[in-house]
C-alpha positions in Angstrom: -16.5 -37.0 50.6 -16.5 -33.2 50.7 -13.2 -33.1 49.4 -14.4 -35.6 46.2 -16.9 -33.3 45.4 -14.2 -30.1 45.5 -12.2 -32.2 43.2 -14.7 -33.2 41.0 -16.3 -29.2 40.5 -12.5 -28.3 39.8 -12.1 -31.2 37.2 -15.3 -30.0 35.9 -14.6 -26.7 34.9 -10.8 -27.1 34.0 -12.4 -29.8 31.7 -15.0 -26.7 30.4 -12.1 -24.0 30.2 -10.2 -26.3 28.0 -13.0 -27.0 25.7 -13.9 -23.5 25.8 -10.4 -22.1 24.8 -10.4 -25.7 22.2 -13.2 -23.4 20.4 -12.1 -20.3 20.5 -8.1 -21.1 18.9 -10.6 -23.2 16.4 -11.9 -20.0 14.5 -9.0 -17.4 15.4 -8.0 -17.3 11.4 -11.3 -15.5 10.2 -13.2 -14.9 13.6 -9.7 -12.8 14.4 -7.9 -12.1 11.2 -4.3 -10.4 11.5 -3.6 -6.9 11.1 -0.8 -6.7 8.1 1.4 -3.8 8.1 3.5 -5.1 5.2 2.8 -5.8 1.7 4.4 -9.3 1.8 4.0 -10.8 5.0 5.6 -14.6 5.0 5.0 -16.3 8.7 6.7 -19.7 7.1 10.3 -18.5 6.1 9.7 -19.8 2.1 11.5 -16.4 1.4 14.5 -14.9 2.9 15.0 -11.5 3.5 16.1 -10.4 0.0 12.7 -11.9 -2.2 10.7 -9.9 0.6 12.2 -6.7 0.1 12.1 -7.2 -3.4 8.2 -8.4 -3.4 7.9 -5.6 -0.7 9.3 -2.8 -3.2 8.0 -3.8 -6.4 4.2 -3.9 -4.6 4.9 -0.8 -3.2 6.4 0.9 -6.2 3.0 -0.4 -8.3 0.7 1.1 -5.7 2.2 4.4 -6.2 1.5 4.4 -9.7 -2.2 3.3 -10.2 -3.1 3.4 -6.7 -4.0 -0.5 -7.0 -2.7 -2.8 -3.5 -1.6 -5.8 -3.7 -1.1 -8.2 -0.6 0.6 -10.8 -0.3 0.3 -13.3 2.7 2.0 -16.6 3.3 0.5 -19.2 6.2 1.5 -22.4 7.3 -2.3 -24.6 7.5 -6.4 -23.3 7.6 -6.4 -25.5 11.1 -9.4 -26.5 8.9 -11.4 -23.6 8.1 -12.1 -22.6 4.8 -9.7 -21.0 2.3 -12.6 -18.2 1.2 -13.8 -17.1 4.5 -10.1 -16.8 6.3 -9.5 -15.1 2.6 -11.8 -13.0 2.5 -12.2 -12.3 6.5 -8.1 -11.2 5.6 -9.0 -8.9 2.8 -12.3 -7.0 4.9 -10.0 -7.3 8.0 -7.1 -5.2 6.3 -9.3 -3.0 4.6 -6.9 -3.8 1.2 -7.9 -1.1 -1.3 -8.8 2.8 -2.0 -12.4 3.4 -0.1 -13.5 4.9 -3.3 -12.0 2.4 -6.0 -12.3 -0.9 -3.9 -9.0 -1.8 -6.0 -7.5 -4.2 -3.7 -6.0 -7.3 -4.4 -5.1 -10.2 -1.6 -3.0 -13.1 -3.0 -3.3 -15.7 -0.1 -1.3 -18.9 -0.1 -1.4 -21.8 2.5 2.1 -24.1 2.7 1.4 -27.0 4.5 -2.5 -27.1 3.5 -0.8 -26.6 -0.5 -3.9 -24.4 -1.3 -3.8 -20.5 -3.3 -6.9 -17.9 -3.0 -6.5 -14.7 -5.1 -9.0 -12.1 -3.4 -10.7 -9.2 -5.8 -12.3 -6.1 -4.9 -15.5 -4.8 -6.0 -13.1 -2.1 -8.2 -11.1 -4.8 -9.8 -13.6 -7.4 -10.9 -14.0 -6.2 -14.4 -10.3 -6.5 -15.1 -8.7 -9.3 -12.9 -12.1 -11.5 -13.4 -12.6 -15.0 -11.6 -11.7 -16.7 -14.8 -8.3 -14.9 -14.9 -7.2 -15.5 -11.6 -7.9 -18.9 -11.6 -5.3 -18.6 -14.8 -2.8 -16.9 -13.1 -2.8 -19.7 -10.3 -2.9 -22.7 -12.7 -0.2 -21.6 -15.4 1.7 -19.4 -13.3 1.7 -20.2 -9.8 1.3 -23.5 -9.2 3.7 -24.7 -11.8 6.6 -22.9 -9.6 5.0 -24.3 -6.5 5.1 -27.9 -7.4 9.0 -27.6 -8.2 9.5 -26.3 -4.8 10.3 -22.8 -6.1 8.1 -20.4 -4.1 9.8 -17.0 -4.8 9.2 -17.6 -8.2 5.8 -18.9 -8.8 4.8 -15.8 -6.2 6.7 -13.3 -8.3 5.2 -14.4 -11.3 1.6 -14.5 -10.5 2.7 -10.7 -8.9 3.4 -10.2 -12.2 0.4 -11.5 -13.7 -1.9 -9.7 -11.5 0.1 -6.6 -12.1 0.3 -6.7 -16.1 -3.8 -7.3 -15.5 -4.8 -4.8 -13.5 -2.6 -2.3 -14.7 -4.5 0.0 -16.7 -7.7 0.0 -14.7 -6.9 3.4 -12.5 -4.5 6.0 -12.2 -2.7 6.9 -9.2 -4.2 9.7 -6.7 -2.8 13.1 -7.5 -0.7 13.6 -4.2 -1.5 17.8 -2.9 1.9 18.8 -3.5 2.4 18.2 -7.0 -0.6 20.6 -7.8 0.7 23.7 -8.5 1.1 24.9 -12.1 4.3 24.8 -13.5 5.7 27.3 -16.3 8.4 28.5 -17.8 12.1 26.3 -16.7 9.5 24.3 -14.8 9.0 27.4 -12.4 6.1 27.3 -10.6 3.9 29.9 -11.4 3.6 32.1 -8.0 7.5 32.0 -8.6 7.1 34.0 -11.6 4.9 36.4 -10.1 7.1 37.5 -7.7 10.2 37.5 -9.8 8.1 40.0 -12.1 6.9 42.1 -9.3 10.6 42.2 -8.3 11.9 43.5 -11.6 8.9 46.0 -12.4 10.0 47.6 -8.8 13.5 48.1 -9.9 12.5 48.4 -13.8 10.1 51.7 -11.9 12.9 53.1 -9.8 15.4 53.0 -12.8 12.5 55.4 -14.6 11.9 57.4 -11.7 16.4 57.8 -11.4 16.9 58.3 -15.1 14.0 61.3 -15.1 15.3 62.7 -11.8 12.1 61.6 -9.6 12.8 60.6 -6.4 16.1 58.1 -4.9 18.5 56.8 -7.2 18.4 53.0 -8.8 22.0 52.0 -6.5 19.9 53.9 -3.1 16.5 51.1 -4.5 18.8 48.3 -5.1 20.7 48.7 -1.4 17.5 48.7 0.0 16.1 45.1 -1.6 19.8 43.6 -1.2 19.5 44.0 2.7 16.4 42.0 2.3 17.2 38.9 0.2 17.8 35.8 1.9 19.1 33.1 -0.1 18.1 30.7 2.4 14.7 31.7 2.3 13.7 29.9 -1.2 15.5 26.4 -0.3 12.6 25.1 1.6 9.9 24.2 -1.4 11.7 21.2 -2.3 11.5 19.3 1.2 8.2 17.7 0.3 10.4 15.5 -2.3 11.4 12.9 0.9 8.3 12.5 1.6 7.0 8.8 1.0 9.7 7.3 1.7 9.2 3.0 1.9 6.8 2.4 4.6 5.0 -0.6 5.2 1.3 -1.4 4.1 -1.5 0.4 5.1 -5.3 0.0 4.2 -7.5 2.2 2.2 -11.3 1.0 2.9 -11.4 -1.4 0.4 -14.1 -3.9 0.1 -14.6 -7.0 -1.0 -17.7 -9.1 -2.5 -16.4 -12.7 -2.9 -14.4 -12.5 -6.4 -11.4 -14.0 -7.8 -10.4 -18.2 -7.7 -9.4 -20.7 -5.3 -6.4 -23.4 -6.5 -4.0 -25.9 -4.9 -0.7 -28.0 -6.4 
């Protein structure tokens, strides 16, 4: 009998782990959203390895210039949550967007559930409205969709949201394109020292012709031991820099806008 009841308490709470871990998977889409690190993230294999890169580029090529993020994330099913909390749960999650602009963009598209969320920020609601996206998901999107072609209907409502938002900022002026430039595209501390360089030897040339002090040839030895050629050929290291990284986030945030479709 005290054996029944041992088996009994361990049936009993196996039974309440299992229900309690039955809960927990239930909500892990927007209780537990995933933390992107790329601008196209497919978990479903619609596109291979060459419409990713491309996707992955042109995103990331379009960010550089206004400073606008689009993400793009492809799931299998909701497990039967709802499209605009897992959507939007996503967008806040990943933080999709310049902290000061809010211009962040999640295009969110569910395979087996056959369901398309296009997520706005704050920043972006006067341009990519909730009327427009839910025209960019009927007439270009979902007309791809339905004739099994993913890559395309995703590239063109890309494209859509792109040619939309396009105009709405400028890109952030990165710190090392700030100096001033001037003359041959010189910048202008480079000029300086060039002219400080050519009033010394312009001033010992004077001082040599009237007799005053060393000769020009004694001045000119004198700065020749000092040049370094090498010493100029670091400014334009900065020009790597960039590079094509993955996604990160900008503290974007988000307020509910943008449309909801299926096909």
């Amino acid at each position: 009998m005290k054996l029944s009841k041992h088996i009994l308490l361990f049936l009993f709470l196996s039974a309440a782990q299992f229900s309690y871990s039955q809960n927990q998977n239930s909500g892990t889409l927007s209780d537990n959203p995933v933390q992107l690190r790329n601008f196209v993230t497919d978990e479903t294999g619609i596109l291979n390895p060459s419409q990713l890169s491309a996707l992955n580029n042109k995103l990331l090529s379009f960010e550089k210039t206004t400073s606008n993020q689009v993400i793009v994330y492809i799931i299998g099913s909701l497990k039967g949550e709802s499209l605009e909390d897992v959507s939007i749960r996503l967008a806040e999650k990943n933080k999709i967007g310049k902290k000061d602009k809010n211009n962040g963009v999640l295009l969110l598209i569910v395979k087996d559930d056959r369901k398309i969320r296009i997520e706005v920020g704050y920043g972006l609601e006067g341009a990519l409205t909730d009327a427009a996206c839910s025209g960019i998901i009927r007439n270009e999107i979902t007309p791809q969709f339905k004739k099994g072609m993913y890559y395309e209907g995703i590239n063109k409502g890309v494209d859509a949201i792109i040619a939309t938002t396009k105009g709405e900022y400028t890109a952030d002026k990165n710190s090392d394109n700030t100096n001033i430039s001037c003359c041959f595209g010189m910048p202008v501390f480079v000029i300086i020292i060039f002219g400080l360089i050519f009033m010394f030897i312009f001033t010992s040339f004077i001082r040599s012709l009237f007799g005053v002090g060393r000769s020009v040839y004694s001045g000119s030895n004198k700065w020749g031991s000092g040049w370094s050629g090498g010493s100029w050929g670091s400014g334009s290291s900065h020009g790597s820099s960039g590079g094509f990284g993955g996604f990160s986030g900008g503290g974007g945030s988000f307020g509910g806008g943008g449309a909801s479709g299926s096909w």
